[in-house]
Backbone bond lengths (Angstrom), bond angles and torsions (degrees), N, CA, C in turn:
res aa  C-N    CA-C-N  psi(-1)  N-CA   C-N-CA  omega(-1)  CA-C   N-CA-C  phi
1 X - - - 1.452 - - 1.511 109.92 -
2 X 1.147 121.61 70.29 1.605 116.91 171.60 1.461 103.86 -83.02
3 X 1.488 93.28 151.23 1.365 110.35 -168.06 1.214 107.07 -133.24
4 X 1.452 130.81 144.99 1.601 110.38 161.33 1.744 94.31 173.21
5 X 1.261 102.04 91.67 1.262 132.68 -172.77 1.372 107.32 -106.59
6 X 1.180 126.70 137.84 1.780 141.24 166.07 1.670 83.70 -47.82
7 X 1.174 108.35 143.76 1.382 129.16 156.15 1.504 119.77 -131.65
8 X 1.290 149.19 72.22 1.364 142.79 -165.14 1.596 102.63 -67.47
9 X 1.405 128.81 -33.12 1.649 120.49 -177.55 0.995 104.27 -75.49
10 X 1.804 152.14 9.85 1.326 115.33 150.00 1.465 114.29 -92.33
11 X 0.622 116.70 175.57 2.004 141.69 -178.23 1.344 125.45 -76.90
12 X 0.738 146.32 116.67 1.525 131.11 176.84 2.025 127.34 -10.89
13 X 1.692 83.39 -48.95 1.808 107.31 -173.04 1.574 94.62 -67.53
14 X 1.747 116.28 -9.57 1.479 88.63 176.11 1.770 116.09 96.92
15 X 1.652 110.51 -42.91 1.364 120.65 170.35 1.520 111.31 -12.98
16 X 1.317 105.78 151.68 1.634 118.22 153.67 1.379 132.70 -95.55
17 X 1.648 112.02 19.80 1.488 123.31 -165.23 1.246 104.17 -71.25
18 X 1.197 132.65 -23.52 1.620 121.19 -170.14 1.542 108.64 -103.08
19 X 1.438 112.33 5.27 1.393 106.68 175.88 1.641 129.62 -104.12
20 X 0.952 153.40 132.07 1.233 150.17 -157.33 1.667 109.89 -44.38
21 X 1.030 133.06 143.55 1.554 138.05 -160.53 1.730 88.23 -72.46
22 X 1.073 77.62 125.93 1.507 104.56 170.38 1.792 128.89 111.52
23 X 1.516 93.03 -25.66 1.679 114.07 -153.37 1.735 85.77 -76.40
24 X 1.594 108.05 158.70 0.948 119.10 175.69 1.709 132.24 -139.08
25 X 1.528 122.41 95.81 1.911 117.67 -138.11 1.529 91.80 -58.25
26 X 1.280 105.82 133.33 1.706 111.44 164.46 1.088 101.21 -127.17
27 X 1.747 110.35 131.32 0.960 141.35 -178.91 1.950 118.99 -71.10
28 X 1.540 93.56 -52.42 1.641 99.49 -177.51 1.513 90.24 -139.09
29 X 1.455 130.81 162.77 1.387 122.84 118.07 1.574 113.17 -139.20
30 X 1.205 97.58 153.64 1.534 114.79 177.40 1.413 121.91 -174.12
31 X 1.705 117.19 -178.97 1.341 108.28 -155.78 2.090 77.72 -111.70
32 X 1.054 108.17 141.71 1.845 124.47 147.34 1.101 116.76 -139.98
33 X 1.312 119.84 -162.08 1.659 133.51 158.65 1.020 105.34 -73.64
34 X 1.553 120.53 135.68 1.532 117.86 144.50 1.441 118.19 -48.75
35 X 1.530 106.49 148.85 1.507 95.41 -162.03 1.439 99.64 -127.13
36 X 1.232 125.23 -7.44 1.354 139.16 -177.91 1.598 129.00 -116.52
37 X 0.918 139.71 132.53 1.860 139.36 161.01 1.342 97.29 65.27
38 X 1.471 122.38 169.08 1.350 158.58 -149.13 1.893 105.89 -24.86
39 X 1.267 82.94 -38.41 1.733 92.67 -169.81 1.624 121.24 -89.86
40 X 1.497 92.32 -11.75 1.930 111.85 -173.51 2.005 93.32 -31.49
41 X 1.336 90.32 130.44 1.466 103.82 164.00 1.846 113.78 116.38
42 X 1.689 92.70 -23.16 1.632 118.70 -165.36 1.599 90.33 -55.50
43 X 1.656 121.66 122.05 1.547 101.48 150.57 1.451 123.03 -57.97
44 X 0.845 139.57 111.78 1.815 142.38 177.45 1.693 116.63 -126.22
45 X 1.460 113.54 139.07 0.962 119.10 -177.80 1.819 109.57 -95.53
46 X 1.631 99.49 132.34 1.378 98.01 -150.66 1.605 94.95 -100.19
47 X 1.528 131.60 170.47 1.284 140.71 -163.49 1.354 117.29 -156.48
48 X 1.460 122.49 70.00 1.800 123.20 -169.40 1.233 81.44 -109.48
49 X 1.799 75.82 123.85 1.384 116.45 150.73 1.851 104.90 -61.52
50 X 1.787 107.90 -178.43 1.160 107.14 152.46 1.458 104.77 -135.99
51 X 1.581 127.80 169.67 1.198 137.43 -142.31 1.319 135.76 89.11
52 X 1.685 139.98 160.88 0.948 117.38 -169.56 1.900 92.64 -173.17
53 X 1.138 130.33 141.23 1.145 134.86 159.13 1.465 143.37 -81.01
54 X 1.739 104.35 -13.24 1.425 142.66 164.15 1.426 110.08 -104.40
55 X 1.280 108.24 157.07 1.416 124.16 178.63 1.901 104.30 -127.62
56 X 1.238 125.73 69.68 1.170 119.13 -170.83 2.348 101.57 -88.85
57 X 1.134 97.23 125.49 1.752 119.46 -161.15 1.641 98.08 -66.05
58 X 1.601 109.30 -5.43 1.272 122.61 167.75 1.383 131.81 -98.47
59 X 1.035 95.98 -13.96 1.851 108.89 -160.05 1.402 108.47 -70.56
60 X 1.492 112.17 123.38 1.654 149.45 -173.25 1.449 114.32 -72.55
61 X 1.496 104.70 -6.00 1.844 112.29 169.89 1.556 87.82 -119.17
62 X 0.967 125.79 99.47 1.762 127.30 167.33 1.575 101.12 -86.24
63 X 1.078 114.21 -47.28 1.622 109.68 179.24 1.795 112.19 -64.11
64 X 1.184 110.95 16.16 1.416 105.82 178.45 1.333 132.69 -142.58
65 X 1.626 101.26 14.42 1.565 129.00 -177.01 1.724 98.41 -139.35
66 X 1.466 94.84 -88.97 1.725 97.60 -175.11 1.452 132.56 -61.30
67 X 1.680 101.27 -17.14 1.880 98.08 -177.99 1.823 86.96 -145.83
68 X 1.511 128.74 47.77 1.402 127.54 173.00 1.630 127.44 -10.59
69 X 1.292 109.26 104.19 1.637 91.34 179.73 1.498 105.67 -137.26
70 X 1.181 117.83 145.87 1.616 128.52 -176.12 1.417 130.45 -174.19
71 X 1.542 114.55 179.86 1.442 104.38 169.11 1.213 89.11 -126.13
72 X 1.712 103.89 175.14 1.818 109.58 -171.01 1.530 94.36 -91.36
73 X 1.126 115.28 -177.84 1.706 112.54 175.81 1.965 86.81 -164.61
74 X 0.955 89.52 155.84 1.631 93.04 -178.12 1.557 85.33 -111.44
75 X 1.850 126.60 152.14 1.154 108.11 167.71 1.274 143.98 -61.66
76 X 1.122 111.00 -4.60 1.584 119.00 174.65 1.441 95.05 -58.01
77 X 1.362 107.68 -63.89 1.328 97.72 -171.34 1.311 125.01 -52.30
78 X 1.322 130.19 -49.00 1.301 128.90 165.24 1.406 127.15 -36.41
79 X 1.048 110.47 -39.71 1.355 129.20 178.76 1.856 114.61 -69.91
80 X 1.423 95.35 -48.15 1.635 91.79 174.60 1.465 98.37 -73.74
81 X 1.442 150.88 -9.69 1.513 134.12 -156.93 1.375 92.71 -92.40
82 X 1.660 109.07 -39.65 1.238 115.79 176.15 1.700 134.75 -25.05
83 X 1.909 71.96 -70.41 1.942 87.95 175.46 1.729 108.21 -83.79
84 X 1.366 111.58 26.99 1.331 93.03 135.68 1.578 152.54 -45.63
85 X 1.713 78.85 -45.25 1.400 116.98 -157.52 1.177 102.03 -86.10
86 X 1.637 111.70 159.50 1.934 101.38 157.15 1.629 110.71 -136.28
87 X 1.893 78.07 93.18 1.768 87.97 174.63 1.214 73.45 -131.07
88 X 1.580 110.44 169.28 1.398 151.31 172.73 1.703 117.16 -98.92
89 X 1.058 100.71 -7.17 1.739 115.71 178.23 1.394 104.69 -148.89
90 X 1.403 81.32 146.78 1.807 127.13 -178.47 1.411 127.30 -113.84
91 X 1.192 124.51 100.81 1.294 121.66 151.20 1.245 149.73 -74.49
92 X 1.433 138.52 114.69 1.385 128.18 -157.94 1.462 94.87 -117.09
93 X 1.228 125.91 105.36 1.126 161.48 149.74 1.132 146.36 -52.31
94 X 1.401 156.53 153.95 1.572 143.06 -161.32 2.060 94.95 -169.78
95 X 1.190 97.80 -161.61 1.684 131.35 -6.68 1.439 111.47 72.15
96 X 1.155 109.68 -137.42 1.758 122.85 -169.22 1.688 104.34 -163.60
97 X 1.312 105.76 76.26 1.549 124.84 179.81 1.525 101.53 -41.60
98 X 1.198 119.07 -33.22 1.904 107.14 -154.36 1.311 101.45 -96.35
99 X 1.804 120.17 30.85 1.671 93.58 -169.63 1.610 81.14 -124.05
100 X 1.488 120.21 13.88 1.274 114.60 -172.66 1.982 98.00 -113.77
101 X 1.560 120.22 118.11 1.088 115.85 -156.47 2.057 104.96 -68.68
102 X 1.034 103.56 -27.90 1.600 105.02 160.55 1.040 123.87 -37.69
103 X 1.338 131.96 -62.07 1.652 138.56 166.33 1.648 113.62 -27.80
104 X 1.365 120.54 -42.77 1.257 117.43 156.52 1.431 128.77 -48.63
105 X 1.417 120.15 -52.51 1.689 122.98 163.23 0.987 108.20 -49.54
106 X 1.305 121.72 -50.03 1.465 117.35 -163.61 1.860 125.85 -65.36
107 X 1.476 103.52 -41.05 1.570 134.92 150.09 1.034 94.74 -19.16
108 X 1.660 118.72 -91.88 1.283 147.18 -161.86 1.088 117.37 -48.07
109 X 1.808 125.21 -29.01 1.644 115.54 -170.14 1.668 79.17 -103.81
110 X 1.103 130.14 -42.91 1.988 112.94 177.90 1.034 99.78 -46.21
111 X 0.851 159.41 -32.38 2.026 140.41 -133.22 2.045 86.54 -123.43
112 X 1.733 110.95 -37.53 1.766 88.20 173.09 1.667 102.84 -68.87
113 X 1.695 119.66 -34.02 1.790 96.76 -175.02 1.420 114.29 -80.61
114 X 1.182 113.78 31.10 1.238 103.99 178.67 1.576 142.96 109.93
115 X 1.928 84.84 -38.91 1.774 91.30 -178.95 0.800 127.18 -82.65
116 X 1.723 112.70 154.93 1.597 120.89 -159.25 1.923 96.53 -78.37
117 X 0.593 126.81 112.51 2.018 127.26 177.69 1.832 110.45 -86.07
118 X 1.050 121.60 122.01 1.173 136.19 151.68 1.931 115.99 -94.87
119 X 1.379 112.02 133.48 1.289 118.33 169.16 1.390 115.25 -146.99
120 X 1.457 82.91 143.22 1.630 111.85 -164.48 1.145 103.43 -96.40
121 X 1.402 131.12 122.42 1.136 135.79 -155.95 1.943 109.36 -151.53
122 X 1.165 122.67 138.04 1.193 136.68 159.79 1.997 123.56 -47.90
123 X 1.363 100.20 -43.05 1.265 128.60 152.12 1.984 91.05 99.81
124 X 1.218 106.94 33.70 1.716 105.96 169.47 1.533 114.59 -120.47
125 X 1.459 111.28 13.48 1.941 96.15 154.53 1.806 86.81 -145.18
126 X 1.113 99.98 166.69 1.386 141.76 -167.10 1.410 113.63 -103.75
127 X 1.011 149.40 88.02 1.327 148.48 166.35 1.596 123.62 -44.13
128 X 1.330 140.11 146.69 1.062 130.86 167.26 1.863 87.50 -107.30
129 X 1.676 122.95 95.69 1.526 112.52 -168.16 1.599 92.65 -162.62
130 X 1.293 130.79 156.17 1.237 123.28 158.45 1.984 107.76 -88.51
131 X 1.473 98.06 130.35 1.359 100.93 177.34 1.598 99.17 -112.51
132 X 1.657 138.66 165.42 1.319 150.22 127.85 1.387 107.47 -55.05
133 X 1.211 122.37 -83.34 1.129 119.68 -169.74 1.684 108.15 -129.47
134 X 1.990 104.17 125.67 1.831 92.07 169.07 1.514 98.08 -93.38
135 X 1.285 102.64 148.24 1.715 114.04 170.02 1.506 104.00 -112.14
136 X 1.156 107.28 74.01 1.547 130.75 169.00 1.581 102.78 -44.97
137 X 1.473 125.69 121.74 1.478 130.13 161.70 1.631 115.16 -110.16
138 X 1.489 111.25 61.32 1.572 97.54 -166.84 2.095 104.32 -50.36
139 X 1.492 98.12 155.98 1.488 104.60 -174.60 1.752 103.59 -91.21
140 X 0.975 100.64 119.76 2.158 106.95 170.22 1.626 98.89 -84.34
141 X 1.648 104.67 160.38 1.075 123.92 -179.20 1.744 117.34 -65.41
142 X 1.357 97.78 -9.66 1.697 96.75 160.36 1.504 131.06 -78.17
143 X 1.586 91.37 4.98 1.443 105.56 -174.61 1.343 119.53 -89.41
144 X 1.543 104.31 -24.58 1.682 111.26 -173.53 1.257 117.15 -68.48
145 X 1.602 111.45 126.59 1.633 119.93 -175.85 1.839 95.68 -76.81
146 X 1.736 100.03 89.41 1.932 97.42 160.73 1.748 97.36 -86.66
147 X 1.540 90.15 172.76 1.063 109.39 -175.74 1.929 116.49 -26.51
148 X 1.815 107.91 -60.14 0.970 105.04 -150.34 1.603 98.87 -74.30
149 X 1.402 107.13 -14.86 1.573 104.16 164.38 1.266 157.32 -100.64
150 X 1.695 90.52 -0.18 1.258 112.24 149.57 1.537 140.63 -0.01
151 X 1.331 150.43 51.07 1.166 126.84 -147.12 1.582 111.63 -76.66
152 X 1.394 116.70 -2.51 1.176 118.86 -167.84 1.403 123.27 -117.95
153 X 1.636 118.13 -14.75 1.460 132.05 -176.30 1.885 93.14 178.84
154 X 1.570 110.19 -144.10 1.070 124.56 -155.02 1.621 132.00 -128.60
155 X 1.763 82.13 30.85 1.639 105.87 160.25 1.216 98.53 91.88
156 X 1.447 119.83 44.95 1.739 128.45 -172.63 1.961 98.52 -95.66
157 X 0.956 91.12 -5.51 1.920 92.51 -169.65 1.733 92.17 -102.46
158 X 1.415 124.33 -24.39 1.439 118.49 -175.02 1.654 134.90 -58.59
159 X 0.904 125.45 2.61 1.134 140.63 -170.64 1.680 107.47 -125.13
160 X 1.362 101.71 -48.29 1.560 90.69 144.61 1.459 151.19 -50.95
161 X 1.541 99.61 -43.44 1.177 101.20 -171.62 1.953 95.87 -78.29
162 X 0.983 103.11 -55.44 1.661 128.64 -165.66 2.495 90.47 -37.13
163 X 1.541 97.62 -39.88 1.571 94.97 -178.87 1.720 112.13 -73.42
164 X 1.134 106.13 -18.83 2.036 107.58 -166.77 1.597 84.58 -113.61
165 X 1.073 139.85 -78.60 1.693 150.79 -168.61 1.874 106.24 16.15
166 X 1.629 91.14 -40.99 1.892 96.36 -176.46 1.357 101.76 -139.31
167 X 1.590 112.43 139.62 1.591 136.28 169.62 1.213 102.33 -140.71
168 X 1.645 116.24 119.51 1.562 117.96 -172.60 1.322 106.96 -88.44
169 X 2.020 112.48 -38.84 1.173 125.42 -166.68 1.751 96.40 -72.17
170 X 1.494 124.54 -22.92 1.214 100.79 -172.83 1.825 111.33 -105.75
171 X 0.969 86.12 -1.17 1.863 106.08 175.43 1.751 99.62 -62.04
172 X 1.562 96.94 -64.00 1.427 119.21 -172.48 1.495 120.12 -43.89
173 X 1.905 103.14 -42.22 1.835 125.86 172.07 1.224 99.10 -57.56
174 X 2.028 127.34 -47.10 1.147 109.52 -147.46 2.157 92.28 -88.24
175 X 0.892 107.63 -28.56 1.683 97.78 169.35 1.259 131.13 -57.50
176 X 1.687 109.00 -31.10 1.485 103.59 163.41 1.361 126.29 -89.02
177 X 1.430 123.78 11.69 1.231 113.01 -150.11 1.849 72.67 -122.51
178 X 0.992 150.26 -38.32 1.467 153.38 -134.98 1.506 108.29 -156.05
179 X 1.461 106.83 145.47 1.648 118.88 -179.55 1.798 82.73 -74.90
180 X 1.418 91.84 119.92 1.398 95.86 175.90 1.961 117.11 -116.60
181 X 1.665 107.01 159.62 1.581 84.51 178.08 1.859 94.39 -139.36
182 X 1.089 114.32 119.14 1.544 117.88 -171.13 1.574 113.13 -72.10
183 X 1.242 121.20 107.09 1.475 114.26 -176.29 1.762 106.88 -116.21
184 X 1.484 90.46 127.77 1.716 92.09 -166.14 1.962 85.67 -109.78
185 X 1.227 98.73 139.34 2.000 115.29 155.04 1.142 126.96 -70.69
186 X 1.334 127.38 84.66 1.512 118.03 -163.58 1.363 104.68 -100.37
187 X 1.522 100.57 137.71 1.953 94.86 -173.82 1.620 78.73 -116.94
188 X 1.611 148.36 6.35 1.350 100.46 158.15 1.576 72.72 178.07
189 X 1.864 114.66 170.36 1.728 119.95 169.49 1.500 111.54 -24.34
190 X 1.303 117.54 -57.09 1.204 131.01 177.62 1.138 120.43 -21.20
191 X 1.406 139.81 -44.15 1.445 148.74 -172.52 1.405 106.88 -102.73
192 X 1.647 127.88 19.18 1.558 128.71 166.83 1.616 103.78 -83.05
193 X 1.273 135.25 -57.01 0.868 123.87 -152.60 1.826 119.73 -82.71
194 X 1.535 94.17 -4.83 1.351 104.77 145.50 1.573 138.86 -73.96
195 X 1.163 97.73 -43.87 1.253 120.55 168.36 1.489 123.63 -52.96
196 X 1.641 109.88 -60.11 1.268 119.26 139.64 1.740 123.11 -10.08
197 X 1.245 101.18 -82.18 1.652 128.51 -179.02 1.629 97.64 -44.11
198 X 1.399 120.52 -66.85 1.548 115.16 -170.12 1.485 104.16 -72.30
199 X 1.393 157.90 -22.89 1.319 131.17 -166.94 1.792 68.76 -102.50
200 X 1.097 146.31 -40.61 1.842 103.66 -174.73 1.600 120.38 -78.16
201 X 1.260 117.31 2.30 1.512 113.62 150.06 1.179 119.53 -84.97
202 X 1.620 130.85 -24.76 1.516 130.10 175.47 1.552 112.15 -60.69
203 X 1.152 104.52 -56.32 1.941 121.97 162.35 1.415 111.36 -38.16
204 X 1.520 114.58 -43.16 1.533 117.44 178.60 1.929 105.76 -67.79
205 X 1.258 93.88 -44.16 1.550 96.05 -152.23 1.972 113.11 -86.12
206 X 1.447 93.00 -36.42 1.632 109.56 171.80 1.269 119.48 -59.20
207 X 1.456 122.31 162.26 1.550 124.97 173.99 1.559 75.27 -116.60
208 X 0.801 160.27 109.93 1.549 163.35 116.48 1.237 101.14 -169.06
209 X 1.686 97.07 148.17 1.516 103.54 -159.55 1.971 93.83 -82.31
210 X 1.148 94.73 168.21 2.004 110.62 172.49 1.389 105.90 -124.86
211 X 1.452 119.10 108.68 1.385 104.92 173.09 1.443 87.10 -123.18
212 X 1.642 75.48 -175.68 1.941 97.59 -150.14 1.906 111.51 -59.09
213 X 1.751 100.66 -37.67 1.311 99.63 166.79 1.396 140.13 -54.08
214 X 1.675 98.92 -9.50 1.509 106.43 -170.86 1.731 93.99 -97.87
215 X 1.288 128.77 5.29 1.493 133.47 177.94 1.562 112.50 -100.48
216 X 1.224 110.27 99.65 1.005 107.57 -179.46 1.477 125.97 -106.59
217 X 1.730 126.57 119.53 1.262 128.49 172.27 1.361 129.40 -73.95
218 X 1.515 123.82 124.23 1.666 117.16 -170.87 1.779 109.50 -125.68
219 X 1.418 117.50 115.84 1.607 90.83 -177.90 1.345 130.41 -70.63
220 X 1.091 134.14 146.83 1.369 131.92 -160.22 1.812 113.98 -88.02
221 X 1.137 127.43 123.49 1.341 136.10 -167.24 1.293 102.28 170.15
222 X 1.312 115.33 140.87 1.837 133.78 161.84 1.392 97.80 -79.95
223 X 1.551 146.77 -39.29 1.375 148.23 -129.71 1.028 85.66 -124.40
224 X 2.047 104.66 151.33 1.225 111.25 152.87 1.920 124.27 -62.09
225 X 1.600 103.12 -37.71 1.439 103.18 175.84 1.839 96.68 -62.21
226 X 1.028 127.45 -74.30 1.655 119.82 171.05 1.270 129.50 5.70
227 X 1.209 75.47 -71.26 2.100 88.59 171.95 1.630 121.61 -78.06
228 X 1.285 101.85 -33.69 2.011 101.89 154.40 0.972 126.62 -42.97
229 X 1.817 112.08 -44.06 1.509 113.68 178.22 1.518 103.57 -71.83
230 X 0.868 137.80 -1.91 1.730 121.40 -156.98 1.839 106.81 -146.25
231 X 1.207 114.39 -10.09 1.288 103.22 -160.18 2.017 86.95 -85.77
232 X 1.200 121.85 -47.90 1.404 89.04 -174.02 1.570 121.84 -72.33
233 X 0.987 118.31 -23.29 1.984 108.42 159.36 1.511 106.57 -49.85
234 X 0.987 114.13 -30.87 2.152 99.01 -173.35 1.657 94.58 -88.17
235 X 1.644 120.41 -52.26 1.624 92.33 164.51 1.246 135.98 -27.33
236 X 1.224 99.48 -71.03 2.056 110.51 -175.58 1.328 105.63 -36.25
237 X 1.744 111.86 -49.15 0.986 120.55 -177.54 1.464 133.15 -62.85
238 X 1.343 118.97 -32.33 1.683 125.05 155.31 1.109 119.52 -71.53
239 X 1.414 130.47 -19.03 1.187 127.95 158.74 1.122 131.38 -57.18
240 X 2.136 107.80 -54.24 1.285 104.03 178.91 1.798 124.59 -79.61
241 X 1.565 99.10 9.10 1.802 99.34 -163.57 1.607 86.60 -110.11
242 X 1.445 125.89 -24.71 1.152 110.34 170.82 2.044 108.56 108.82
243 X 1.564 97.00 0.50 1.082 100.37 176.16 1.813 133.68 -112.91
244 X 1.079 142.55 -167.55 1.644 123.91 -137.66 2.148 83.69 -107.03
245 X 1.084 89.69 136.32 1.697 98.30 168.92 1.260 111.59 -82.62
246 X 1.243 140.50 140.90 1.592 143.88 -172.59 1.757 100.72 -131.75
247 X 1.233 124.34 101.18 1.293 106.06 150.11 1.252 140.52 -75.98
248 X 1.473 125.94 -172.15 1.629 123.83 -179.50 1.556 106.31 -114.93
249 X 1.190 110.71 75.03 1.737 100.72 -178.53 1.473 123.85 -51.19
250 X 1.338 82.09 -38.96 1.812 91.52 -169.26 1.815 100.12 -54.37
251 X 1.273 137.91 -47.96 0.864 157.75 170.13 1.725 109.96 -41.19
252 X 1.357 121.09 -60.99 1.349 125.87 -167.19 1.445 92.68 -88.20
253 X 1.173 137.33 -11.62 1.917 137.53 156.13 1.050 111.94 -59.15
254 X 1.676 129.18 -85.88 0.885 133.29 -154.78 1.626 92.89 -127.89
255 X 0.888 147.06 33.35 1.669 132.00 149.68 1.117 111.37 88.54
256 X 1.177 113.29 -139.44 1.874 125.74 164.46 1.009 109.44 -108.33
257 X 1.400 135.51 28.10 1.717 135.16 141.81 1.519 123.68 -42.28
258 X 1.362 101.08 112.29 1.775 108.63 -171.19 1.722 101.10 -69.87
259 X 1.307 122.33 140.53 1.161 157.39 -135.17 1.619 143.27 35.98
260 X 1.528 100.61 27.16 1.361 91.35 148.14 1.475 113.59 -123.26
């Protein structure tokens, strides 16, 4: 069921205020491989929302942050498109799934049928939802769309993003509250010693421990050439920091073909 319809009633922020209580804009859904962190390989049926509260000058769902497009679906519906399928896992997807208060219902009736749920998350709101696993992507400062990176104008989203981008205290909630797996975008060395810096304040601030396996490195690219340029610098690089390498299968399969 891909979807991806002009929507003019949402907002920039992505919100669900203009849609009937309950409904929730989905962008795509369908079943692929997981293509990323612990589970890469999992057939799972995936579920992007659209909207987004960040503006990252990188981000691989453009139709679901910088130019929003979707149809509403109430969860029923989601839920029956679901059991179309026959996977055992769910992905809830964005955009930034957790800023839409639906995503919580929706959580909640997967986890009574059974399915195992993975969510992909920014790691700046908190759900009141049962998750399996959050795949927390906190955003680094290589993420901020400035001017010259702008993909959309002239760095009018930067100051935005650059004020929300990091929450330690709520990073820290979502590690104790959920089997969590930290996946950082590394576009080059440059973004270690940040990286560095935030899992040794998470360690400071959490009552659950963070070890290195739960850190996961991914190189940053939409393209297969993309990820050629970059994927062996983020190897070397999990090797020498001691933390877990994540590739993008979905990516080195089929490319930047929208739905997987």
């Amino acid at each position: 069921m891909p979807v991806a319809n002009d929507a003019p009633g949402v907002d920039i922020e992505g919100t669900d205020a203009d849609a009937e209580s309950g409904d929730l804009p989905i962008n795509e859904l369908f079943q692929s491989l997981q293509g990323e962190g612990r589970l890469a390989g999992v057939p799972s049926v995936f579920v992007r929302t659209s909207g987004c509260n960040l503006r990252c000058w990188f981000c691989d769902s453009y139709h679901t942050s910088w130019e929003p497009t979707h149809d509403w679906f109430t969860v029923d519906d989601v839920i029956a498109a679901i059991e179309e399928y026959d996977a055992n896992h769910v992905v809830l997807t964005g955009g930034e799934p957790l800023i839409h208060d639906s995503s919580e219902d929706l959580l909640a009736r997967l986890a009574d049928q059974g399915y195992h749920t993975t969510v992909e998350t920014n790691g700046t709101v908190v759900p009141d939802a049962p998750i399996d696993l959050a795949s927390v992507s906190p955003k680094l400062a290589s993420s901020t769309p400035t001017a010259e990176r702008d993909p959309d104008g002239d760095g009018e989203w930067a100051d935005r993003h650059e004020e929300r981008r990091l929450d330690v205290p709520t990073l820290a909630d979502l590690v104790e509250t959920y089997d969590t797996q930290l996946k950082f975008v590394v576009t080059g060395r440059e973004d270690m010693a940040e990286i560095e810096r935030l899992v040794e304040q998470l360690r400071d601030t959490a009552s659950t421990r963070v070890r290195d396996d739960d850190v996961l490195l991914m190189p940053e690219g939409q393209t297969r050439d993309q990820l050629e340029a970059t994927r062996k610098t983020v190897a070397d690089l999990a090797v020498e920091y001691g933390y877990r390498y994540t590739p993008r299968l979905h990516v080195d399969l089929w490319n930047d073909a929208p739905g997987t």
